[in-house]
N, C-alpha and C positions, 0 to 999 in steps of 0.2 A: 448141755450148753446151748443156748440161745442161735440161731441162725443170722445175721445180719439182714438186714433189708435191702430188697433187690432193687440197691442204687449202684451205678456201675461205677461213679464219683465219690468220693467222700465228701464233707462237706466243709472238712478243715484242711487248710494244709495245700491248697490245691491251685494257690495263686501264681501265676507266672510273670514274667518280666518285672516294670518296677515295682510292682505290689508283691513282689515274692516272700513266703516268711509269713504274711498275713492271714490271719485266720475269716476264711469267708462263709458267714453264715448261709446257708442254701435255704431253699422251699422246696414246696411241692404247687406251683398254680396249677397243677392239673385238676389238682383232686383237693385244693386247699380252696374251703365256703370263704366267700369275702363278705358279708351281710352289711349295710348300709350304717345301722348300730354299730359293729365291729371295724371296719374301716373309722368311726367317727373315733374309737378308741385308738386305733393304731396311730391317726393324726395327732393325736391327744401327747403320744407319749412322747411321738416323734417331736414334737414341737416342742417338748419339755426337754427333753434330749437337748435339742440346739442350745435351748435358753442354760444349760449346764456346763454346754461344752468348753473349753479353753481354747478350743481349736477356732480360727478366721480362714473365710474362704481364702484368703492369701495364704494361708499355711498347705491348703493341698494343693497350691502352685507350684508350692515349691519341694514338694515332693517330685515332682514330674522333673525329667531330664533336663540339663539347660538348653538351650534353643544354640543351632551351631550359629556363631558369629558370621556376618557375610563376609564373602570373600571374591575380592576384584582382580586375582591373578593374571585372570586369562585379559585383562584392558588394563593397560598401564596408564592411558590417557585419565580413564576412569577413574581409578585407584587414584592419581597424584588429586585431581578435583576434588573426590572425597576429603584426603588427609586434607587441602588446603580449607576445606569448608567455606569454600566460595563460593557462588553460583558458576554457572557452564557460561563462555562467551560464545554470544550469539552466534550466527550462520553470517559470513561474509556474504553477502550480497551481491558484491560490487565485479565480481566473476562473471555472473549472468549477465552485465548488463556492458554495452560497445561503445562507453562513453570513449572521448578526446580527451586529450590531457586538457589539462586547465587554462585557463587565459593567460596565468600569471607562465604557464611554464610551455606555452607554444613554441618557443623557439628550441626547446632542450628535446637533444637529440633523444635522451636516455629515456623520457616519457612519454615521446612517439613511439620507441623502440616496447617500452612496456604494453601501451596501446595495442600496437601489432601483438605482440605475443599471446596478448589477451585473447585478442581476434581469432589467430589461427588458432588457439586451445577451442575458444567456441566453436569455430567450423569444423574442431574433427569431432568435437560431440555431438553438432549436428548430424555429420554423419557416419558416427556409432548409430546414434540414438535410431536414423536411414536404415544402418545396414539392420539392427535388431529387428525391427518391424521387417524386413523383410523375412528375418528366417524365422519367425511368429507366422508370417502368412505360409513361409512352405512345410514349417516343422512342427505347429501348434496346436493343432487337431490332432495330432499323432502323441503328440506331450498330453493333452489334456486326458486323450483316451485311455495313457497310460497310469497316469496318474489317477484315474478315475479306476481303473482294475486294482490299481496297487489298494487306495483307498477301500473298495469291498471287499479283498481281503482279507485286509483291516478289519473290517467290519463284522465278517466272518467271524475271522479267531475270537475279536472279541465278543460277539454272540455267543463261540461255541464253551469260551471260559464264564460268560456269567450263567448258560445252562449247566452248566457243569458245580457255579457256587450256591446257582440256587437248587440244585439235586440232592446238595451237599446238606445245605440248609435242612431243606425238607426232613432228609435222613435223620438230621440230629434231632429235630424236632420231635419226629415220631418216635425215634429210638428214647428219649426224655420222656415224650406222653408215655410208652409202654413202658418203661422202668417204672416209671411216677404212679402210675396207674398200677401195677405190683405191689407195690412199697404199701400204695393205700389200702390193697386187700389186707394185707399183711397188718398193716396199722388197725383195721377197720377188725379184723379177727380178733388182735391183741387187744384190741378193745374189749370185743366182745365179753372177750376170755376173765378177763380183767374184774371186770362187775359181775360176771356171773359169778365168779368163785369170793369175789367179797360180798353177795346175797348168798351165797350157800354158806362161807361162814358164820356170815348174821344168824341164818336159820337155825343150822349147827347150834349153836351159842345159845339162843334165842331157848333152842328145848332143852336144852344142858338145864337153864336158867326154871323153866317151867318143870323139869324133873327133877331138882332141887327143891323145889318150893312145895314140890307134892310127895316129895318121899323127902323130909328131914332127919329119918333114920339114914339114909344112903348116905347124903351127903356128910356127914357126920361120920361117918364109917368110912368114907374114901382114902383118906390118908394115913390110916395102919392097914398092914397084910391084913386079910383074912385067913382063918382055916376053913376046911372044906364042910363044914356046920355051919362055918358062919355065911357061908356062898350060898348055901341051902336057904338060911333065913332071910338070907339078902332079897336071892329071886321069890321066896315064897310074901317078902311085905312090898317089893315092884306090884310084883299079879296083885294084892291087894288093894292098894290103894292108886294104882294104875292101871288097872283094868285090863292084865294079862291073862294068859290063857287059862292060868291056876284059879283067876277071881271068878272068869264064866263059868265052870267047867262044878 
């Protein structure tokens, strides 16, 4: 029985996730010639391929998972703006800014009163906005420092996981070149093997053919039994007329 070839994959059978089920054709580029003639075929065929297929590049769209629909949970403000399909109302402005009530409502208490409120909301954001810069100047070099460690870290780990996916990489690479490269001795042998044993039966055949042609007693005698006389005269008209030991001799 035949040994399989040392792929550690198979080459059907072997899809995962949405494509599971699917049967995936494999190669060998290790060990597989792409000759400039032979890629112009491969293009050839591939391009006939499409022009047959029924398939639209929207059909393997929609093979791929649906796309999860957004979700505004976490912002109710949001959320309501979306469903209404209106645009956002602008940024009130008029908070920044220490105007007087209006000409027409000078006298109303209630618009002074607004006025004011406006006022003292600005003056404690003024000084928030005071106090924050201040603990920026005591505590801000110390936040940035640390946030600049926490950030290399960072950096780190992630360094240390893309050496580690490109080790990963490498590995499969090599471990594919040295399968592939097996497979091809194997290929390259069975090759061998192949042609020589169909030139050894041409040959075979070949003299079958020329020893027929030179002894048309033999072949004519092949298909009933012989007796042991007639084995006699068999080999004595071979030496004959084929120059065996009995015809030098």
């Amino acid at each position: 029985m035949a040994k399989p070839l040392a792929l550690m994959q198979a080459a059907y059978g072997q899809a995962q996730g949405w494509r599971r089920g699917e049967d995936l054709i494999d190669a060998l580029p290790y060990i597989d010639g792409l000759t400039p003639e032979f890629k112009q075929q491969v293009d050839a065929l591939i391009d006939d391929e499409m022009k047959r297929s029924i398939k639209r590049p929207s059909d393997y769209l929609r093979e791929l998972p649906p796309v999860p629909a957004p979700s505004f949970a976490g912002s109710s403000v949001l959320c309501n703006e979306v469903k209404s399909g209106q645009p956002m109302a602008a940024i009130d402005t008029s908070r920044f800014r220490l105007d007087p009530p209006a000409a027409s409502k000078r006298n109303d208490l209630a618009a002074w009163k607004a006025a004011l409120d406006n006022a003292h909301s600005q003056l404690e954001h003024q000084y928030t906005r005071i106090l924050n810069l201040e603990l920026v100047l005591k505590y801000g070099d110390k936040t940035w420092r640390a946030q600049n460690q926490l950030n290399e870290a960072t950096l780190k780990q992630v360094e240390v996981e893309a050496a580690a996916l490109a080790k990963a990489k490498n590995d499969l690479n090599q471990a594919r070149k040295l399968a592939q490269t097996l497979a091809g001795q194997e290929l390259s042998r069975a090759h061998t093997e192949y042609y020589s044993l169909v030139r050894k039966n041409f040959e075979i055949e070949r003299a079958c053919q020329v020893l027929e042609e030179q002894c048309p007693a033999a072949a004519a005698a092949r298909p009933s039994p012989c007796t042991s006389q007639q084995h006699v005269n068999h080999f004595n008209c071979l030496n004959q007329h084929c120059g065996g030991p009995a015809a030098n001799s």
